[in-house]
MARLUMKE-141714 format. One record per residue (C-alpha): residue in three letters; residue number from 0; x, y, z. Coordinates in pm, 1 decimal, always signed. Example, Ala and Ser with C-alpha at 12.3 -4.5 7.8 and 13.67 -1.06 7.14 Angstrom:
ALA	0	+1230.0	-450.0	+780.0
SER	1	+1367.0	-106.0	+714.0
***
This chain:
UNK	0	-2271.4	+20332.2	-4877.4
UNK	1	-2003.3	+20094.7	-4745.6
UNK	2	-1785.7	+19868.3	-4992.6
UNK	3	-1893.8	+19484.0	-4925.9
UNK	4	-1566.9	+19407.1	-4839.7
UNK	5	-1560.2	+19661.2	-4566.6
UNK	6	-1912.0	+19473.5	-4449.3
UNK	7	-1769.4	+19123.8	-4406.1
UNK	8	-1476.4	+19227.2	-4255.0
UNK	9	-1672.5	+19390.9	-4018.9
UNK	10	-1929.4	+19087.2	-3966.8
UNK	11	-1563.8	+18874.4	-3914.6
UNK	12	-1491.0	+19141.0	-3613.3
UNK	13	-1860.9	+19142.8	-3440.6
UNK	14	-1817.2	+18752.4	-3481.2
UNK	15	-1452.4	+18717.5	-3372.6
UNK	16	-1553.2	+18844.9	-3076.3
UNK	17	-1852.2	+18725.7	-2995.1
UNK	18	-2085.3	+19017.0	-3075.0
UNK	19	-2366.7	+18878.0	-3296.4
UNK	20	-2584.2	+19168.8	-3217.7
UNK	21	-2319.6	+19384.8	-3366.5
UNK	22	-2325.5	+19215.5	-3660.1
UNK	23	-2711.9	+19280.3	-3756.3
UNK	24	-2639.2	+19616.2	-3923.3
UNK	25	-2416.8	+19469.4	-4200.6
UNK	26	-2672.3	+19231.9	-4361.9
UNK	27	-2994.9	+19288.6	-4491.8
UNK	28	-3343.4	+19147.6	-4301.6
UNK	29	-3416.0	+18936.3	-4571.4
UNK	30	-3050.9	+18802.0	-4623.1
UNK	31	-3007.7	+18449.6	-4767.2
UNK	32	-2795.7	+18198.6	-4602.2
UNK	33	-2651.2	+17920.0	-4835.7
UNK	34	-2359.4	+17630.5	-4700.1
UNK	35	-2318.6	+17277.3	-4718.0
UNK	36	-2644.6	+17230.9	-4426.6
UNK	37	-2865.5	+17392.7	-4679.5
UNK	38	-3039.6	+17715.7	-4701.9
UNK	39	-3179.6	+17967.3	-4479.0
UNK	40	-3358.8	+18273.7	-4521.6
UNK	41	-3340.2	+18591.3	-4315.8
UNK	42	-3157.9	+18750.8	-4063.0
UNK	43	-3267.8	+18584.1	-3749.0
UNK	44	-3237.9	+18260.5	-3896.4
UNK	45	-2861.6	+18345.4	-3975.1
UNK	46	-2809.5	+18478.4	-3627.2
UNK	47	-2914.6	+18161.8	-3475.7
UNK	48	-2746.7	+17914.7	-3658.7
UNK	49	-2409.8	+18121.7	-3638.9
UNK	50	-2472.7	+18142.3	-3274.2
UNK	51	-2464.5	+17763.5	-3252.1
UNK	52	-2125.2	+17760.0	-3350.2
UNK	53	-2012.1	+18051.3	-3154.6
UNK	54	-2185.0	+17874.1	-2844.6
UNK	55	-2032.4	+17532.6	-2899.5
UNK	56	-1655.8	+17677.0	-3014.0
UNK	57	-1660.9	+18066.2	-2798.0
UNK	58	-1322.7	+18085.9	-2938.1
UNK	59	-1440.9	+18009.0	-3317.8
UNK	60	-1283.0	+18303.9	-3537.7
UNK	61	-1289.6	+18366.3	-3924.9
UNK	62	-973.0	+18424.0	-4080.5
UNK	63	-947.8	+18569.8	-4458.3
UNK	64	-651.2	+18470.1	-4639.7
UNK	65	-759.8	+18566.7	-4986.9
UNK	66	-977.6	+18890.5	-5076.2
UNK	67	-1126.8	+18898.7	-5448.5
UNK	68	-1334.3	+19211.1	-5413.2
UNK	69	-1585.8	+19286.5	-5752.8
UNK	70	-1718.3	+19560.1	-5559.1
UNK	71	-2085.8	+19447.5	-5451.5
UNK	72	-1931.0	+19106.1	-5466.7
UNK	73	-1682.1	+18951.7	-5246.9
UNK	74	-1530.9	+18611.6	-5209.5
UNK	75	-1337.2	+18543.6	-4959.3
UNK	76	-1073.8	+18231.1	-4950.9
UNK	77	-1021.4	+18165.7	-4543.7
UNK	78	-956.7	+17953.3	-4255.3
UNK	79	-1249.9	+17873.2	-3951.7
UNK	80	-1085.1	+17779.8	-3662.4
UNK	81	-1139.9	+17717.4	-3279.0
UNK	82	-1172.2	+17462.0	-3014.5
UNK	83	-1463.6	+17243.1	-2952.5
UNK	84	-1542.6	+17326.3	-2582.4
UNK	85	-1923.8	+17257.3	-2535.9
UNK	86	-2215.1	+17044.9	-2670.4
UNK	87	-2298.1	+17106.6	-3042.8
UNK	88	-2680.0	+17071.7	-3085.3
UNK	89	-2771.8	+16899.6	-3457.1
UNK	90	-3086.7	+16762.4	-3618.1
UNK	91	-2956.8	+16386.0	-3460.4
UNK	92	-2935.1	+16531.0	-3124.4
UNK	93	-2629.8	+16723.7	-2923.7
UNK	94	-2280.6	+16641.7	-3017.3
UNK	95	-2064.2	+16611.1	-2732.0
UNK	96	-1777.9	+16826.3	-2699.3
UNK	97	-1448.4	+16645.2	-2799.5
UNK	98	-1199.0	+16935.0	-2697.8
UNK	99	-1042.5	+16946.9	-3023.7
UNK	100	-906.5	+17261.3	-3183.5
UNK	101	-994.4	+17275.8	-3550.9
UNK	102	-911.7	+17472.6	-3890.2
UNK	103	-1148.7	+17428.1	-4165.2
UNK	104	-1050.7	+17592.6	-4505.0
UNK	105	-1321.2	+17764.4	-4703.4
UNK	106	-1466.9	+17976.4	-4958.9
UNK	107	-1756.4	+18264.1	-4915.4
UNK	108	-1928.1	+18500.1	-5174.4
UNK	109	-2108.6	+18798.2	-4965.7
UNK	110	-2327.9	+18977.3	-5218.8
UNK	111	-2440.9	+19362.0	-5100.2
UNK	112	-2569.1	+19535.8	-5419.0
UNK	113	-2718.7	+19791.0	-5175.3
UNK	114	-2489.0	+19848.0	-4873.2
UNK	115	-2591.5	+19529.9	-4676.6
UNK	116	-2555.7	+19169.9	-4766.5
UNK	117	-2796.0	+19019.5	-4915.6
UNK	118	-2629.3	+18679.6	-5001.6
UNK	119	-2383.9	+18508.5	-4808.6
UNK	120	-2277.7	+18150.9	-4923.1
UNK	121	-1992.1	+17932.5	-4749.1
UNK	122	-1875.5	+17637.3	-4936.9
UNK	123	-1640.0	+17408.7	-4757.3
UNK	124	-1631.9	+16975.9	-4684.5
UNK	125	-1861.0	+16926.4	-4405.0
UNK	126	-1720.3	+16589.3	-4337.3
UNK	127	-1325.4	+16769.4	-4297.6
UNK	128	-1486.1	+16931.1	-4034.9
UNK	129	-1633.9	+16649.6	-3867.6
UNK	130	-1340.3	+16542.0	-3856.1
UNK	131	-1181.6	+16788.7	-3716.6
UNK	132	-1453.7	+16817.6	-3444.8
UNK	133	-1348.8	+16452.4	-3337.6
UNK	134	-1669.0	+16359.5	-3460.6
UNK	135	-1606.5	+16102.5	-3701.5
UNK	136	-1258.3	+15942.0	-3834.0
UNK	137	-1058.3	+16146.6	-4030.3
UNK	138	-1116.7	+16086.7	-4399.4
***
């Protein structure tokens, strides 16, 4: 049974490079997805929402900085950065592309009691990132 940490650094190398389908294997089909947006449940609701961002920002990339690894539990302490190259769509409608490059700090727990993830949750200020986007002022 793989170590979680060993999991989401593998998830951070099928999404580096742009292979979501690659990525499947590490989390469980019933996964739960929790950030600042809200909540979502399952694997192919994860896989679409990440896409978004891989399809707005192809060169997005997470970067860990800080490993804290309780075994079945891992938080993670990193960096999400990329360039906003094409339209971003959102519950108000598509977001232009601004051409910005961006690096948004934050802070996941992956939780894989059973050798896939079962819990992923991503905490970082949604309105930095807008920011950063070009979206809105800075704060």
């Amino acid at each position: 049974m793989a170590r979680t940490r060993e999991l989401v650094e593998k998830f951070y190398d099928a999404f580096n490079n742009g292979d979501l389908d690659a990525a499947r294997q590490y989390f469980d089909e019933d996964m739960e997805n929790v950030d600042p947006t809200g909540t979502l449940n399952g694997w192919d609701a994860f896989r679409q929402f990440v896409a978004v961002f891989k399809a707005s920002m192809p060169d997005a990339r997470l970067n860990a900085k800080v490993w804290i690894d309780g075994g079945a539990v891992v938080a993670i302490e990193g960096t999400f950065t990329g360039t906003f190259t094409n339209p971003l769509p959102s519950p108000q409608g598509e977001i232009p592309p601004t051409g910005k490059s961006f690096e948004l700090p934050f802070v996941e727990i992956n939780h894989a009691p059973s050798g896939r993830i079962t819990s992923h949750r991503v905490y970082y200020d949604q309105m930095a990132f807008l920011a950063a986007l070009g979206v809105m002022p800075p704060q």
